[in-house]
C-alpha atoms as one frame of an Amber mdcrd trajectory, in Angstrom:
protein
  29.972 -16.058   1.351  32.842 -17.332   2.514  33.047 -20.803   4.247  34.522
 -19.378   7.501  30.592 -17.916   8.424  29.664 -21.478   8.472  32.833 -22.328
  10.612  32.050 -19.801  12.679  28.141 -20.220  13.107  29.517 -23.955  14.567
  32.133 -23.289  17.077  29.943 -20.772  18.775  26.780 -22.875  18.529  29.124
 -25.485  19.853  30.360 -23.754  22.380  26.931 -22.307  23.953  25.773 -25.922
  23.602  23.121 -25.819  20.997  24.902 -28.631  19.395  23.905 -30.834  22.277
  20.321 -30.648  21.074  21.147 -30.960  17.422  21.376 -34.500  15.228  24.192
 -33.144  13.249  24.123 -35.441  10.001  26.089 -35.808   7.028  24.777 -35.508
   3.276  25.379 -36.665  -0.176  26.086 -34.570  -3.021  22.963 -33.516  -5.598
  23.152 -35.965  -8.546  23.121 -34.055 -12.042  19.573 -35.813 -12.191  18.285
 -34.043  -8.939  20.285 -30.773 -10.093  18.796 -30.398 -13.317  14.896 -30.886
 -11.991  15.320 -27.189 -11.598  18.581 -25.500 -13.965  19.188 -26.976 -17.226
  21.689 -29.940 -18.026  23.999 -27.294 -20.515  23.916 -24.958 -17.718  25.085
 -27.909 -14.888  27.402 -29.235 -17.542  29.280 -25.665 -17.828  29.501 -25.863
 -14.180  31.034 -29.033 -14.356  33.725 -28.102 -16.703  34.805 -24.666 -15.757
  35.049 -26.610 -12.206  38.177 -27.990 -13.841  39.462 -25.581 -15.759  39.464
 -22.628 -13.572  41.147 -20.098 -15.807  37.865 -20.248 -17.990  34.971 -18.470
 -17.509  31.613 -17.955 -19.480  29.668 -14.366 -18.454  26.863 -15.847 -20.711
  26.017 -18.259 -17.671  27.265 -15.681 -14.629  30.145 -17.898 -14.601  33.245
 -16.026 -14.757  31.825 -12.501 -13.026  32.562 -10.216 -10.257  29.673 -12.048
  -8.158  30.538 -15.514  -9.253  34.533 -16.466 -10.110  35.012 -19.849 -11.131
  36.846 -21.802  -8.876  38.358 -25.389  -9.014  35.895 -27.700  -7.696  33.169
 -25.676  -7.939  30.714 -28.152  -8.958  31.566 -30.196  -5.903  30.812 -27.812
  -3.404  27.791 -26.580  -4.796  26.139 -29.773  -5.174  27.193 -30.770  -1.729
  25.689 -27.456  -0.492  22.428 -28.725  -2.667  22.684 -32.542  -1.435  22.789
 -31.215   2.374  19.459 -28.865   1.974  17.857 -32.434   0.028  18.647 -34.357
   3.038  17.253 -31.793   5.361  14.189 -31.469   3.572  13.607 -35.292   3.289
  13.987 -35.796   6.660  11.466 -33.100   7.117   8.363 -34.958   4.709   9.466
 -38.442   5.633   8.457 -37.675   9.323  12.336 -38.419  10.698  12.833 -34.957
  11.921   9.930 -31.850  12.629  12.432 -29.294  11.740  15.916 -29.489  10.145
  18.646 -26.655   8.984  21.254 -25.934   6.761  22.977 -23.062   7.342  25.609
 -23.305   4.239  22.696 -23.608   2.402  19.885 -20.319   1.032  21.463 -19.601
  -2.373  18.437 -18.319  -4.042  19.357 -16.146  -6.560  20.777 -19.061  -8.689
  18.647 -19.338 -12.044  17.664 -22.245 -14.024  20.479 -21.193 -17.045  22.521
 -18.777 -15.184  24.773 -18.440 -11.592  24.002 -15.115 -10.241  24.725 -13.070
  -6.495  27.517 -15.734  -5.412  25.073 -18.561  -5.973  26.151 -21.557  -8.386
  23.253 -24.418  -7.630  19.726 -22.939  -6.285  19.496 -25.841  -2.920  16.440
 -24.333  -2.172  14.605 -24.859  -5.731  16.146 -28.351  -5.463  14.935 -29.186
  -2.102  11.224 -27.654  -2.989  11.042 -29.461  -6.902  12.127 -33.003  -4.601
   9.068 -32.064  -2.397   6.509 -31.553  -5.285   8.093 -35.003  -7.157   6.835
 -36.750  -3.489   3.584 -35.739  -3.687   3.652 -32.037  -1.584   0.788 -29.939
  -3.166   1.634 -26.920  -1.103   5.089 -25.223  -0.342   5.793 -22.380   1.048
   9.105 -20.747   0.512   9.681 -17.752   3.045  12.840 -15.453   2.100  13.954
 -13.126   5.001  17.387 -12.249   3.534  17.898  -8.648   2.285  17.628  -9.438
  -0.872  14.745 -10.616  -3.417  14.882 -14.438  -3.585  14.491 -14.320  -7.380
  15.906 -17.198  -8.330  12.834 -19.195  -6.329  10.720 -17.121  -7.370  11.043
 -17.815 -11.212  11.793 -21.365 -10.276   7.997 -21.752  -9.059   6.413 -18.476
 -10.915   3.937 -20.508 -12.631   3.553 -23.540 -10.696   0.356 -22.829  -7.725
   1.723 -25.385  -5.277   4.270 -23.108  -4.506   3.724 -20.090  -2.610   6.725
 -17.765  -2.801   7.297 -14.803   0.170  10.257 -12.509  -0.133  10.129  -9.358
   2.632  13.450  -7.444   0.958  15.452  -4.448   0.525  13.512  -2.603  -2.194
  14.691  -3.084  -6.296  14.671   0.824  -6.470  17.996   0.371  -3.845  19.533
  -3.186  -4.286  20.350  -5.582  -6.340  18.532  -7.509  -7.725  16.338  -5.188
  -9.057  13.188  -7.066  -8.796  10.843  -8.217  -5.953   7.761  -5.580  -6.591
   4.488  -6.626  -5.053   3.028  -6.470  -8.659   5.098  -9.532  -9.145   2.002
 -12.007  -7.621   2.758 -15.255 -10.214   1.856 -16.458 -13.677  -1.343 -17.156
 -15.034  -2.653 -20.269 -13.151  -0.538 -19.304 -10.117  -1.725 -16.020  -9.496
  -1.489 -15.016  -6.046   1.402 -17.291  -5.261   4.210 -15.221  -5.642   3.933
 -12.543  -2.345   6.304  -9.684  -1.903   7.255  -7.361   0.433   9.841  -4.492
  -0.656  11.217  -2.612   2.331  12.577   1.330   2.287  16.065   1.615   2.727
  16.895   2.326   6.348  13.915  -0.046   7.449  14.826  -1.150  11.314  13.067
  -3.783  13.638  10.129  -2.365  14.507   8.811  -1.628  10.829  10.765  -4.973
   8.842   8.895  -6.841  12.111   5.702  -4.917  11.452   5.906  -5.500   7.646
   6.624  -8.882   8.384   3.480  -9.376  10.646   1.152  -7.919   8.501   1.723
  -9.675   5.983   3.419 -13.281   6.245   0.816 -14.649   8.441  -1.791 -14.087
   6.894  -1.333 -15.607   3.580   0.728 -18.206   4.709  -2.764 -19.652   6.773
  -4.834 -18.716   4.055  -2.544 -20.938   1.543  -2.258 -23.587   4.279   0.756
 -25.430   3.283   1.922 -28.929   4.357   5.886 -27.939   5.023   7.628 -24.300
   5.119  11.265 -23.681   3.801  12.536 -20.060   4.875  15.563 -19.244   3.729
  17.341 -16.844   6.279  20.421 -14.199   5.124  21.269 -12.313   7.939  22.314
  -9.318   5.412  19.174  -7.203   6.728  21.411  -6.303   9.780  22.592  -2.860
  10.235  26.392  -3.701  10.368  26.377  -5.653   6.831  28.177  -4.068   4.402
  25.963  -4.777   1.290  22.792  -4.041   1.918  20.925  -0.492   3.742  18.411
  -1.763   5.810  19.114  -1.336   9.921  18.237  -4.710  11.717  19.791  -6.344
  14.947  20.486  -9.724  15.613  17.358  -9.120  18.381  15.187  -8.301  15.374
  16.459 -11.244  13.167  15.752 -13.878  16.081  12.099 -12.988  16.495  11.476
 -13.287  12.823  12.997 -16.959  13.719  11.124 -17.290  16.448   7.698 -16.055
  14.580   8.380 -18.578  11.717   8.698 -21.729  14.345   5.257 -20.690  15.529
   3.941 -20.480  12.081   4.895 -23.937  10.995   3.471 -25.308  14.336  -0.167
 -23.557  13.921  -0.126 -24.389  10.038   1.874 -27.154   9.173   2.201 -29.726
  12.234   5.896 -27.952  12.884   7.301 -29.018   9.736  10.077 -26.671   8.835
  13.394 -26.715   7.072  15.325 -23.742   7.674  18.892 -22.583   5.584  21.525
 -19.859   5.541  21.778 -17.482   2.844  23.083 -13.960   2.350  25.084 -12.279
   5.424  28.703 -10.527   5.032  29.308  -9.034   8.643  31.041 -12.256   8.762
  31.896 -12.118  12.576  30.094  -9.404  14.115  26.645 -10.330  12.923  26.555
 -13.965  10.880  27.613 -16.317  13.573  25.397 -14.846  16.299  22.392 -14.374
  14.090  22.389 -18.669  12.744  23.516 -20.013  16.443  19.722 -18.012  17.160
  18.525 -20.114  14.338  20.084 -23.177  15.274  18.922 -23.119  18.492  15.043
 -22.347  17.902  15.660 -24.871  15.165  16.472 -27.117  17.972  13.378 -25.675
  20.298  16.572 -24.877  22.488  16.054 -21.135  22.357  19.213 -19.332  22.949
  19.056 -16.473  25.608  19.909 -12.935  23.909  21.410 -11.860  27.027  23.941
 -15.044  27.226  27.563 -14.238  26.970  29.453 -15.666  23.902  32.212 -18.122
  25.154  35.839 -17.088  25.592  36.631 -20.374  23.750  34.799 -18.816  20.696
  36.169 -15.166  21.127  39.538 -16.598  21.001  38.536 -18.994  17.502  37.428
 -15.583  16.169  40.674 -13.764  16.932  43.271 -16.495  16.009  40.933 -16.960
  12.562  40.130 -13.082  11.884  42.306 -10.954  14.079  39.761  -9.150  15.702
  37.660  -8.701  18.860  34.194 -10.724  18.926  31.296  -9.945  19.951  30.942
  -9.788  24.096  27.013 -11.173  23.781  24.576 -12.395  21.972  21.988  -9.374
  21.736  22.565  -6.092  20.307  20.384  -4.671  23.463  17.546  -4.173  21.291
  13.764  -4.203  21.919  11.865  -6.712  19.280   8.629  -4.408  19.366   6.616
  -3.424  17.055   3.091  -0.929  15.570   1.045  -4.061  14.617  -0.631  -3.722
  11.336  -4.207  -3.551  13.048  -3.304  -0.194  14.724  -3.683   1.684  11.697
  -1.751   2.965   8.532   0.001   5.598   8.111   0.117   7.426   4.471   2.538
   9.669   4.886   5.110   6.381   5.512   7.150   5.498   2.888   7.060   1.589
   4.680   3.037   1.663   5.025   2.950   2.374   1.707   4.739  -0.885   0.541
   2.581  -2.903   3.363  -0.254  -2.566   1.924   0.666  -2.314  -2.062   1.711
  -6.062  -0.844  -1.450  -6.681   0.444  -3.707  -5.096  -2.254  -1.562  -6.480
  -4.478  -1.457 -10.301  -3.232  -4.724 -10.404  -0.545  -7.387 -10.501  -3.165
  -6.045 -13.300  -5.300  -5.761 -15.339  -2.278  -9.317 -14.612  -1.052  -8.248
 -11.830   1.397  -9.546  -8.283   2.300  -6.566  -6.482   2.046  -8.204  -3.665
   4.008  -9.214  -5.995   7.188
């Protein structure tokens, strides 16, 4: 999670000219008012005071842990990382912008009472409680990182104007153990938590199939007024962390099928963030300049060339050789869902648990 993805993700989007097309804006910090509309004021105050004593830590909050040290002006940045996704997504409902990013942004597995996976302040349950406080009576969050967005999830478990899609790594295999399709929402809300847990090993063709036979079509059945998708490049086959077998090729035409989802459903409103992603230069820089660009409906070509001017940022920054181009040379095809299922698949399997599971409460035939 280190800052140097985001400095990264810049220079090369910078470079390849994506910027050009870009209003590139600054942001205020998340007031402990806006903060605490979705973790509680002893949890924010812990984070406030452990931001200035460093050498401190409380594991009864995550604070402290292997996944979250405490660091010296920790607050800061995290609320800054919450106060940038707040300004994207008010841009977004106020009609100043169709579609906005923040790539720092996408910590989702921050809890109400707890930090948890390298995530202090949850931006994304901040920017979505701000939305519902306006007036929004449907959200959709969409999660593509390799990991269950849980923290969202329980954020908005019981609350029906949400509808909450994570496609993930399965709990059997990663962390953080949850994200079963039998996970659907609370009483009142059923049907509005959706999820989509992926074999270990899955690769474009079946994370884009899963992806397509699901997403879709609850996402027009709910028929929400704004989408934020949250976007960890972690499902990539080079990251370290997670098992599942991506390329960047895959990642941008689950960017690319998003776009076209908020235009058919939601008059192209669409905030997009970071998240999760620890190839930090082979994989994390390429994959968000792809989102940055279709943010900025200036697709960027897979088969363009990464500048020298960026190569040479990467090697003076992280010693090594970057990447020559901006595809891994892979195909973005897929079985569509409609071509039949296959029981002896382990992935077919979890496609349509997820839809017998979900379909039903939303008024779909799982089977059609």
């Amino acid at each position: 999670m280190a800052p140097v993805r985001v400095d990264l993700t810049m220079v090369l989007a910078g470079e390849l000219g994506v910027l050009d097309h870009l209003e590139v804006v600054g942001a205020e910090p998340a007031t402990d008012e806006q903060l605490c509309t979705v973790h509680t004021p002893v949890y924010v105050e812990k984070v406030r005071k452990l931001s200035v004593h460093p050498t401190h830590a409380d594991p009864s909050v995550g604070l402290g842990t292997e996944d979250n040290p405490v660091f010296g002006g920790m607050h800061d940045a995290s609320a800054l990382i919450a106060g940038a996704t707040l300004e994207a997504v008010r841009r977004v409902w106020t009609g100043q912008n169709t579609h906005a990013v923040n790539v720092s942004g996408g910590l989702h597995h921050a809890m109400p009472g707890s930090a948890s996976g390298f995530c202090i302040y949850n931006d994304l349950g901040v920017g979505i409680a701000w939305l519902l406080a306006q007036g929004a009576q449907k959200v959709v969050y969409l999660d593509v990182d390799a990991h269950h967005g849980d923290g969202v999830q329980a954020m908005f478990y019981d609350d029906p104007r949400v509808l909450t899609i994570s496609i993930h790594e399965g709990p059997q295999s990663l962390f953080p153990g949850t994200g079963w399709s039998t996970e659907t929402g609370a009483e009142g809300a059923e049907g509005t938590a959706v999820n989509v847990p992926l074999p270990p090993g899955t690769s474009d063709a079946g994370w884009l199939r899963a992806f397509h036979a699901v997403v879709p079509d609850v996402i027009r059945e709910f028929g929400p007024e704004i989408i934020i998708s949250q976007h960890g490049c972690d499902s990539h086959m080079d990251d370290p962390l997670t098992n599942l077998m991506l390329s960047v090729d895959g990642q941008r035409a689950s960017y690319l099928a998003i776009r076209d989802l908020a235009r058919e459903v939601c008059g192209g409103r669409w905030v997009a963030t970071g998240g999760g992603g620890y190839a930090v230069t082979e994989v994390v820089p390429r994959a968000w300049t792809h989102l940055l660009g279709i943010v900025a409906d200036h697709d960027v070509d897979p088969e363009a060339a990464t500048s020298q001017g960026w190569r040479d940022h990467v090697e003076r920054l992280r010693g090594v050789r970057a990447p020559q181009r901006m595809t891994d040379g892979r195909s973005a095809s897929f079985r569509a869902w409609e071509m039949g299922y296959d029981p002896a698949s382990w992935l077919d399997r979890n496609i349509l648990a997820a839809r017998t599971d979900t379909f039903p409460l939303l008024g779909l035939d799982p089977h059609l």
